[in-house]
TORDREN-116414 format. One record per residue: residue in one letter; x, y, z of N, C-alpha, C in turn. Coordinates in steps of 0.05 Angstrom, whole numbers, plus 32768, in hexadecimal, padded with zeros to 4 digits. Atoms other than C-alpha are relative to their C-alpha. Layout:
% residues N
aXYZXYZXYZ
...
% end
This chain:
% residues 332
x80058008801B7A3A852982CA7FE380067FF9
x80217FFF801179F9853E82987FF97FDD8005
x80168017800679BA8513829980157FEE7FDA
x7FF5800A801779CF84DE82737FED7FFB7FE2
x80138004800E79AD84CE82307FF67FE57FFE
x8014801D7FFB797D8498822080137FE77FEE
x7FE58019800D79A7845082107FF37FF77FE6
x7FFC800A801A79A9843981CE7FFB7FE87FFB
x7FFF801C7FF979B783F981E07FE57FF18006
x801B80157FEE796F83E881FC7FF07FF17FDD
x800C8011801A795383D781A980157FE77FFB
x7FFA802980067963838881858011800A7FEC
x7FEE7FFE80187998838381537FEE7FEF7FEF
x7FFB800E801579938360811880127FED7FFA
x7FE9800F800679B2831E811280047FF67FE1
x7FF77FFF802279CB831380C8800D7FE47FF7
x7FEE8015800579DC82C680B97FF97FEA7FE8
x8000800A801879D182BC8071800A80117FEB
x7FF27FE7801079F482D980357FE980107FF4
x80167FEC800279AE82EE80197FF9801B8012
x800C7FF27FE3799D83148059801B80107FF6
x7FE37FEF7FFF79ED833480588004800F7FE6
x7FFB7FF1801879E38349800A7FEB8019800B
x80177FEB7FF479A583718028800F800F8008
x7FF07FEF7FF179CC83968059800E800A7FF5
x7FF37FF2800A79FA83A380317FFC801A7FE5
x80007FF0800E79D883C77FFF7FEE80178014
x800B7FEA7FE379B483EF8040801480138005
x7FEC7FF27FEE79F883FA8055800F801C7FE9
x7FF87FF080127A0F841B80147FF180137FF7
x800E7FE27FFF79DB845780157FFE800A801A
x7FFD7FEF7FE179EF8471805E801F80087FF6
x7FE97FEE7FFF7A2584998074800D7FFF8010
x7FED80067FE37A46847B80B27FF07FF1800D
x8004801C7FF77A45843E80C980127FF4801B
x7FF480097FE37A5984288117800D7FDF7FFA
x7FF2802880097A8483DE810780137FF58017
x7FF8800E7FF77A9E83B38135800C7FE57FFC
x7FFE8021800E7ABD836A812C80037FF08021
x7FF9800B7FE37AC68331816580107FE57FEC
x7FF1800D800C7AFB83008148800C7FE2801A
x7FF8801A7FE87B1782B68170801680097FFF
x7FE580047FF87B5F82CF8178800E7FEE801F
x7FF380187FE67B6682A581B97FF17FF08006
x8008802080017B49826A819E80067FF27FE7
x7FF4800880137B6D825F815B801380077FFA
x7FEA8000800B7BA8825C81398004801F7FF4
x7FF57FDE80027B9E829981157FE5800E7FF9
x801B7FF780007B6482C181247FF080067FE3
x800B7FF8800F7B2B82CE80FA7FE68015800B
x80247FF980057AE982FC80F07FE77FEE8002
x8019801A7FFA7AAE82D081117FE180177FFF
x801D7FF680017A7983118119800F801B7FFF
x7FFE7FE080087A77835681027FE48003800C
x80157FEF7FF97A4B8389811C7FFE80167FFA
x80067FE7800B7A3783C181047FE6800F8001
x80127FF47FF97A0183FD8111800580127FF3
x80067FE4800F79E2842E80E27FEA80088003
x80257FF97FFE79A5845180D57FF67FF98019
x800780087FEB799C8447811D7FF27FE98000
x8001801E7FFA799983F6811080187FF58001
x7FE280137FF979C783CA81257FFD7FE47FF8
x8002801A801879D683888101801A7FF0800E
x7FF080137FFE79FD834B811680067FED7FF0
x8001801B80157A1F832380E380147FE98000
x7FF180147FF37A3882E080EB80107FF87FE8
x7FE78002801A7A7882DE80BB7FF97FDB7FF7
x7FF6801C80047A7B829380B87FDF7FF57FF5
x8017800980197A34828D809B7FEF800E7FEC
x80057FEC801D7A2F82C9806D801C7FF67FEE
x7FE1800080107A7F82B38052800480187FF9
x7FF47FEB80077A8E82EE80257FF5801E8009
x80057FE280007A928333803D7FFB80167FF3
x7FF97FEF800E7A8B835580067FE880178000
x800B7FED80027A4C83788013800A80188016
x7FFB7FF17FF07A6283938049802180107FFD
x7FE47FF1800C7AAE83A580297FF180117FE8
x800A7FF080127A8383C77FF37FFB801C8007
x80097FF17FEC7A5A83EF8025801B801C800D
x7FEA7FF67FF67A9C84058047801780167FEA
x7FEF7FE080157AC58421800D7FF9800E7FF4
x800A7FE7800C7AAD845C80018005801B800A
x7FFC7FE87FEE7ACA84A1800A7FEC800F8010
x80167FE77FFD7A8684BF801A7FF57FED801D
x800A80047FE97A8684908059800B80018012
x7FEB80037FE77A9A8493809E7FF87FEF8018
x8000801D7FF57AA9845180C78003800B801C
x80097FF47FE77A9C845C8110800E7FE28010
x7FFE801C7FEE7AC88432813B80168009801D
x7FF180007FE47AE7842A818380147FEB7FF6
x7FDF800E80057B378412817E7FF57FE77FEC
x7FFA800380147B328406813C80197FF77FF0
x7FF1800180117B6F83F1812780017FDB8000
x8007801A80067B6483A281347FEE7FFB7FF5
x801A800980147B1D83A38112801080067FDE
x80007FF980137B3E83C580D5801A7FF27FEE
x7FE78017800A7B84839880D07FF57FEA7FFA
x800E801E80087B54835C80D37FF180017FEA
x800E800080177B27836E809B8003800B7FEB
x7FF17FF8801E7B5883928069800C7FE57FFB
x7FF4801080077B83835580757FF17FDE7FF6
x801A8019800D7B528319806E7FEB80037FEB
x801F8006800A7B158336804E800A80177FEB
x7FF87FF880107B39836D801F7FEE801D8005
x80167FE980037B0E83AC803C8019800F7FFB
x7FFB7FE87FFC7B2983EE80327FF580158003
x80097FEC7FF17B228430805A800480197FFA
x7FFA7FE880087B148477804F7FFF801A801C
x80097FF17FEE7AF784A2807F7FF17FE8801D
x8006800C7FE97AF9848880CD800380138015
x7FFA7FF37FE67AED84A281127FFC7FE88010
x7FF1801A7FED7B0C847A814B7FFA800F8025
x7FF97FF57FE67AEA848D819380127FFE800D
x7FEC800E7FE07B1C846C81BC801E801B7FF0
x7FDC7FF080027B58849681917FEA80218008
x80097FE47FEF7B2684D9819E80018006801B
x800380007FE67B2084C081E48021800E8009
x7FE57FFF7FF07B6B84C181F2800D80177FF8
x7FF67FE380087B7A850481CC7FF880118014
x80117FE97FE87B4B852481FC800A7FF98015
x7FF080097FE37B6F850582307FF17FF58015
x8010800C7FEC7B3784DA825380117FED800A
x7FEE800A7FED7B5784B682877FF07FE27FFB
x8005801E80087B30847282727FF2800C7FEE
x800B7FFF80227B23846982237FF47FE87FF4
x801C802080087AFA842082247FEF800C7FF9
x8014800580027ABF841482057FF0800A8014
x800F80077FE07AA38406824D8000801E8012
x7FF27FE77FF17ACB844582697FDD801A7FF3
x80127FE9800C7AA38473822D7FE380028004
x801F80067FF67A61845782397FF480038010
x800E7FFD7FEE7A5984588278800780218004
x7FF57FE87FFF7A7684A182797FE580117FE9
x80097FF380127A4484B7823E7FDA7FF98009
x8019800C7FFF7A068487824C7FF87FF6801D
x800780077FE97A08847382917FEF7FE27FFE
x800A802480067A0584238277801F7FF68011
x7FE7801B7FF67A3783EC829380037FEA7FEC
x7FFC801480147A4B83C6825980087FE88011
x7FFB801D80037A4B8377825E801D7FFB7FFA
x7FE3800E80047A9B835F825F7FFD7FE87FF7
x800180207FFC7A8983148265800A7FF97FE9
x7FFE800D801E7A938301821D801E800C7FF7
x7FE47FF5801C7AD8832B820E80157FE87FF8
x7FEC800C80097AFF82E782047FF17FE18001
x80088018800E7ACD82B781F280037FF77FE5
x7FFF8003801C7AD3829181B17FED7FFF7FEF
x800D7FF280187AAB82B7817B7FFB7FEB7FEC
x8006802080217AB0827781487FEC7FF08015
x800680147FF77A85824D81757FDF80127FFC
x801C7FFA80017A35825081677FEE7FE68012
x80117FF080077A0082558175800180178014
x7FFA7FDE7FF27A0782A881957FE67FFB8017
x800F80017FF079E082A581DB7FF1801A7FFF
x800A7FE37FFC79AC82E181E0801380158012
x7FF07FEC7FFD79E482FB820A801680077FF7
x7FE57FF080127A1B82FC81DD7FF1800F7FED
x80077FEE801279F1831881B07FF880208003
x7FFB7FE57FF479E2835881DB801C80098009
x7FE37FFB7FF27A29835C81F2800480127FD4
x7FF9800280227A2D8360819C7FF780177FFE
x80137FF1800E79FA838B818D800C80218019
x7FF17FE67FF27A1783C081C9802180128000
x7FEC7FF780137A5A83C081A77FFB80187FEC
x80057FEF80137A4B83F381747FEC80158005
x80177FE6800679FF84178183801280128013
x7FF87FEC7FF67A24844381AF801A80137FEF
x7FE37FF380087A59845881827FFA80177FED
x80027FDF800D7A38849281567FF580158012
x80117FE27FEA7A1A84B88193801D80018008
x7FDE80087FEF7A6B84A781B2800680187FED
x7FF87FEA80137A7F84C8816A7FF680188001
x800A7FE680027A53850D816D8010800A8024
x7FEE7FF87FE77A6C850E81B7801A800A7FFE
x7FE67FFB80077AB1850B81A3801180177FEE
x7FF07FEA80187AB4853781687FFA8014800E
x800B7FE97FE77A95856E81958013800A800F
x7FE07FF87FF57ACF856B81BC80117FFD7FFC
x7FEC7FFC80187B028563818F800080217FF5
x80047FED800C7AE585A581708008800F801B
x80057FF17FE97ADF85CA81B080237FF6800B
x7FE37FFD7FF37B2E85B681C9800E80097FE1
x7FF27FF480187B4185CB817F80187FEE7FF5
x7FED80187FFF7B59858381777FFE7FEB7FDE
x8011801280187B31856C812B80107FFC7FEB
x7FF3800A80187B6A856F80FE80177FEA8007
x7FEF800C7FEE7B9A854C812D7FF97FE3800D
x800F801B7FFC7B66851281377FFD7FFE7FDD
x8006800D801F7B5A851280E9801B7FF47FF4
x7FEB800180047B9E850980DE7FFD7FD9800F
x7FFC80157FFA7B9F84C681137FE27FEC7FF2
x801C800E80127B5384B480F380147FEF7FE8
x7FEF800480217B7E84B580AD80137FE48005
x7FED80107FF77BB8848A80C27FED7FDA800D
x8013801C7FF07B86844D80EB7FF37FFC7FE0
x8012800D80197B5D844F809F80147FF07FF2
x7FEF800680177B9E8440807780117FF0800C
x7FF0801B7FFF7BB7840980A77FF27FE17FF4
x8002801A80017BC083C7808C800D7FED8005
x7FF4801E7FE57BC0838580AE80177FEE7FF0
x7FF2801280117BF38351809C80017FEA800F
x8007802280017BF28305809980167FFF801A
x7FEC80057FF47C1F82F680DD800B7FE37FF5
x7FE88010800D7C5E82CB80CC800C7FFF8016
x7FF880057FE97C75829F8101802380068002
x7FED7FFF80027CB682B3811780117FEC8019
x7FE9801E7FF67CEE827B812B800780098017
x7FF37FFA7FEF7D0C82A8815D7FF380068011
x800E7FF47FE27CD082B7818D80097FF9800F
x800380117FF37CE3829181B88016800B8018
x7FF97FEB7FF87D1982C481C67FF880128019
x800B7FF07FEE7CE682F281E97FEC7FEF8016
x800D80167FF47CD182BF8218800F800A801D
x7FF07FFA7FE17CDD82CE8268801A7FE68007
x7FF380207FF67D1782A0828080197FFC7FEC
x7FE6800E80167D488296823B8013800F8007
x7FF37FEE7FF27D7B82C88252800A7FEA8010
x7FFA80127FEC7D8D8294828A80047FDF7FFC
x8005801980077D8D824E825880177FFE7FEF
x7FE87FFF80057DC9823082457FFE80017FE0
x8003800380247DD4822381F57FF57FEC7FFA
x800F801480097DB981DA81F77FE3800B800A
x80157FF980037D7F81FD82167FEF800C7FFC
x800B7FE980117D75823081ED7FFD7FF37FDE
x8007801180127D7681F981B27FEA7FF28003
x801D800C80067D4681D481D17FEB80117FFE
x80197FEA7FF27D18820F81E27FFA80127FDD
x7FFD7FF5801A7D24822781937FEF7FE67FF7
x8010801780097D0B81E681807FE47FF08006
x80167FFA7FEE7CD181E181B57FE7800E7FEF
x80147FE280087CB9822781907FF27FF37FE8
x8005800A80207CBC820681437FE37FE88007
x800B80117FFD7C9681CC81647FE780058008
x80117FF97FF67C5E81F281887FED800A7FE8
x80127FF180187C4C821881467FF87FF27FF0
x8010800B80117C4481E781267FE97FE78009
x8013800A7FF97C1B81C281507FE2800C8004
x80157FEF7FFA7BEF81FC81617FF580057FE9
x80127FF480197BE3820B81147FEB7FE07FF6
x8015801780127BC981B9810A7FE67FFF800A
x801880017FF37B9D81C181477FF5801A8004
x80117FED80077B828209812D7FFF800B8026
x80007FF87FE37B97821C817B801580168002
x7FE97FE37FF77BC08264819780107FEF8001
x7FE5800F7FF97C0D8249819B80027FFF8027
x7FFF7FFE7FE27C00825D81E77FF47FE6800A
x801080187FF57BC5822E81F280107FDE8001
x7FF88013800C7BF281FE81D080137FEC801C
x7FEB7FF17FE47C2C8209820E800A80158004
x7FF27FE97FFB7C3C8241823380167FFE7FF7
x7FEA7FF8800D7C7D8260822780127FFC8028
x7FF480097FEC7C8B8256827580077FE38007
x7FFC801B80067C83820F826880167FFA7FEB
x7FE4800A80157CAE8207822B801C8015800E
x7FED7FFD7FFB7CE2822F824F80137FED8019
x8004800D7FF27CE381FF8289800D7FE17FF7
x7FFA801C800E7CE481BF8265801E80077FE7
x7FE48006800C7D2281D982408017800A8007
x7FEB7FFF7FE87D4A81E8827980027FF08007
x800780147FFC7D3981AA829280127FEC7FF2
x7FF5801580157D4D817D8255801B80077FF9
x801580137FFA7D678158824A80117FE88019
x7FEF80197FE87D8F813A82897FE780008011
x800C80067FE97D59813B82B67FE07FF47FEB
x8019800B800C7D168127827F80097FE27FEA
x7FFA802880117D1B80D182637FE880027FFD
x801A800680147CD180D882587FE880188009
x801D7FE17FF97C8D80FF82647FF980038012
x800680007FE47C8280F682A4801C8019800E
x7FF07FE880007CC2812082AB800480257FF7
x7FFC7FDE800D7CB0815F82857FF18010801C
x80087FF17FF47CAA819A82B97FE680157FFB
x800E7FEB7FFC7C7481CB82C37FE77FF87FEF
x8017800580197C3F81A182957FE97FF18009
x801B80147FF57BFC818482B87FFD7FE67FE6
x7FFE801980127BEF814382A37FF57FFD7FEF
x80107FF9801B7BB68150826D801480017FEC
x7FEB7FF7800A7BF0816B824980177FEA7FFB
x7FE9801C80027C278134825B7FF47FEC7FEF
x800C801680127BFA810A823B7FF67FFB7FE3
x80007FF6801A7BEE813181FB800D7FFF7FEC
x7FEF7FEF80007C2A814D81F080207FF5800F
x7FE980117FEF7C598123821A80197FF07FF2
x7FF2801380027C7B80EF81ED800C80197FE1
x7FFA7FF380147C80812981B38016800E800C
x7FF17FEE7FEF7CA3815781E280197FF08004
x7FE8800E7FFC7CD8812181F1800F7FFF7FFA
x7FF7800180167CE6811781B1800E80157FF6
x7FF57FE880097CF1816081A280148007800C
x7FEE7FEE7FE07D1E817181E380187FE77FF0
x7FED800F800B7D4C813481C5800C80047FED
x7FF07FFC80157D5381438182801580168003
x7FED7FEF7FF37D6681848196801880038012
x7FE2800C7FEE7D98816C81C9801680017FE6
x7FEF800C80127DB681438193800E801B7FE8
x7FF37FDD800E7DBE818C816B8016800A800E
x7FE87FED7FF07DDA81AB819F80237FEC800A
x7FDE80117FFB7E16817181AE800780027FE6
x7FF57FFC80257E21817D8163800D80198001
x7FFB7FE580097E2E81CA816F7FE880047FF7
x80167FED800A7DEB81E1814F7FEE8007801D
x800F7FE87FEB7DDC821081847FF780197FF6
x80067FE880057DB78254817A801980138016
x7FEE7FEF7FF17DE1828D818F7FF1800D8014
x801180057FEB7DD182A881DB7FE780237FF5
x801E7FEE80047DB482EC81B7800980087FE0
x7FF6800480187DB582FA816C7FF980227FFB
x80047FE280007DA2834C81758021800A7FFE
x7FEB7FED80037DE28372815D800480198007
x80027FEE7FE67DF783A4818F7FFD801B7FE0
x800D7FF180157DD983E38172801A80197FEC
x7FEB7FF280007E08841C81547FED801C800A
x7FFF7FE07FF57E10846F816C7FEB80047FF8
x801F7FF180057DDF8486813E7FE77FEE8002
x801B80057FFD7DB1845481427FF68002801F
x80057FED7FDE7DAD846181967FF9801C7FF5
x80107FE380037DA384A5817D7FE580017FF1
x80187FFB800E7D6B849A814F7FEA7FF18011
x8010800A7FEE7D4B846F81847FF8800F801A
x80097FE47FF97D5484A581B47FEB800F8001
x80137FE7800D7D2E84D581877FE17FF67FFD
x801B8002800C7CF984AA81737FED7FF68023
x80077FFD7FE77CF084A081C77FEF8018800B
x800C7FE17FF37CE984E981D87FE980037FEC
x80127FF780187CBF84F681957FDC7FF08015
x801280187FF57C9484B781B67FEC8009801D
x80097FF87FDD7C9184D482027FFB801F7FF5
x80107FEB80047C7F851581E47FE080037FF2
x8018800A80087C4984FF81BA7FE97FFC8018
x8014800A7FF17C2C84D881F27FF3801B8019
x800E7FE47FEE7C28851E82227FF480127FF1
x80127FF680097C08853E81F27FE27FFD7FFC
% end
């Protein structure tokens, strides 16, 4: 491998946590021409994730802005829509579902290292992978599943922040380089195009997850009632206490406890697979639920054991097609 070049990473960001300060930037941001953006969001620490910090690097500065004490995005959705710009991001398609769908951006012109990476066929397409491959740095992991809503940002989340993005327009001139040179630039503009014009949508809990859960396959009808009823009960516990439905109870746990119920659970001390923190939370509600449900199911209101309608000829064939189409794609 060439001498590597000099890191990027070693200058200070800019932390940004007033909307004065964020109108600034934003009118900075709207006389450049490509802008490196990043986001870091709590998805596995709330109910339903949000935007806690954006990052972004231009004009060879980099700027950290703390969503939750600028509130509106709009300088920076201003900044962004503009055909005459181009957004500079690594696997792009969660930064850009989260901030069409919450914050109302829309996208024109994007390049996406990680989808350049994998056209070219690099055998690792991280962040971490490209970096150290381009810059001869070792990006910081520690922080990928901390919760982003919680302040005040330690000087090292804030470099973990600020190294998100400065690498990503030297990444981009790298990339288009060889894009050009394998004769690959309309064939990446094409997947660029497609990542600008996705948009996110609000998830809508569905009744039947509970379905794709290891274990239901093997649960009779009362305990595939309770385990239906389990699910309704989790979501809505998880949306009062602003918590993942996981954190809430596994899905190995609610499958457990409704195999179980209800001949073998009379109270909370009985529910399987649940440390006692939990039994004691969650214990006398759980009881309640595995019963009513019972009482459903000696009524007949059972869920059926699968509700997928076996497929027909052509549709096996069109699933088929859109297989091979799929496994050809991917060897290319």
């Amino acid at each position: 491998m060439s001498e590597n070049p000099p890191d990027p990473g070693a200058g200070h960001p800019h932390l940004v946590e007033d909307a004065a300060a964020f109108a600034e930037l934003g009118r900075r941001l709207e006389k450049t021409d490509s802008i490196a953006l990043d986001i870091e969001a709590n998805g596995m620490h709330a109910y339903r994730e949000r935007a806690c910090v954006v990052q972004v690097t231009a004009d060879g500065e980099s700027h950290i802005v703390d969503v939750g004490a600028v509130g509106d995005l709009a300088p920076l959705r201003r900044a962004v829509d503009r055909p005459d710009m181009e957004l500079i991001l690594h696997g792009g398609d969660y930064d850009i579902s989260l901030l069409s769908r919450d914050h109302g951006f829309r996208f024109h012109r994007v390049f996406d290292t990680m989808i350049a990476a994998t056209m070219l066929g690099d055998p690792k397409v991280g962040l971490a992978d490209l970096v150290r491959e381009a810059y001869g740095v070792e990006l910081d992991k520690r922080f990928q599943t901390v919760d982003w809503a919680k302040r005040p940002l330690t000087p090292e989340q804030i470099d973990y922040l600020h190294r998100d993005t400065v690498y990503l327009h030297g990444l981009r001139d790298r990339y288009q380089a060889r894009l050009e040179e394998a004769d690959l630039v309309q064939e990446a503009a094409i997947e660029f195009r497609r990542l600008a014009e996705r948009e996110g949508k609000t998830p809508v809990f569905d009744p039947e997850s509970w379905r794709r859960m290891k274990g239901t396959n093997d649960l009779d009808a009362r305990a595939r009632t309770i385990l239906a009823a389990i699910t309704v009960w989790r979501e809505k516990e998880a949306e009062r206490r602003d918590r993942p439905p996981f954190k809430v109870l596994g899905p190995r746990q609610m499958v457990e406890i409704a195999a179980r119920a209800p001949q073998h659970i009379r109270g909370a001390d009985d529910l399987p697979g649940l440390p006692p923190s939990l039994r004691r939370r969650f214990g006398r509600q759980l009881v309640e639920v595995t019963r009513r449900a019972d009482a459903r199911a000696a009524e007949g209101e059972v869920p059926p054991k699968s509700i997928r309608p076996r497929p027909s000829c052509e549709e096996k064939r069109e699933s088929r097609e859109i297989r091979t189409l799929d496994d050809a794609r991917r060897d290319w």
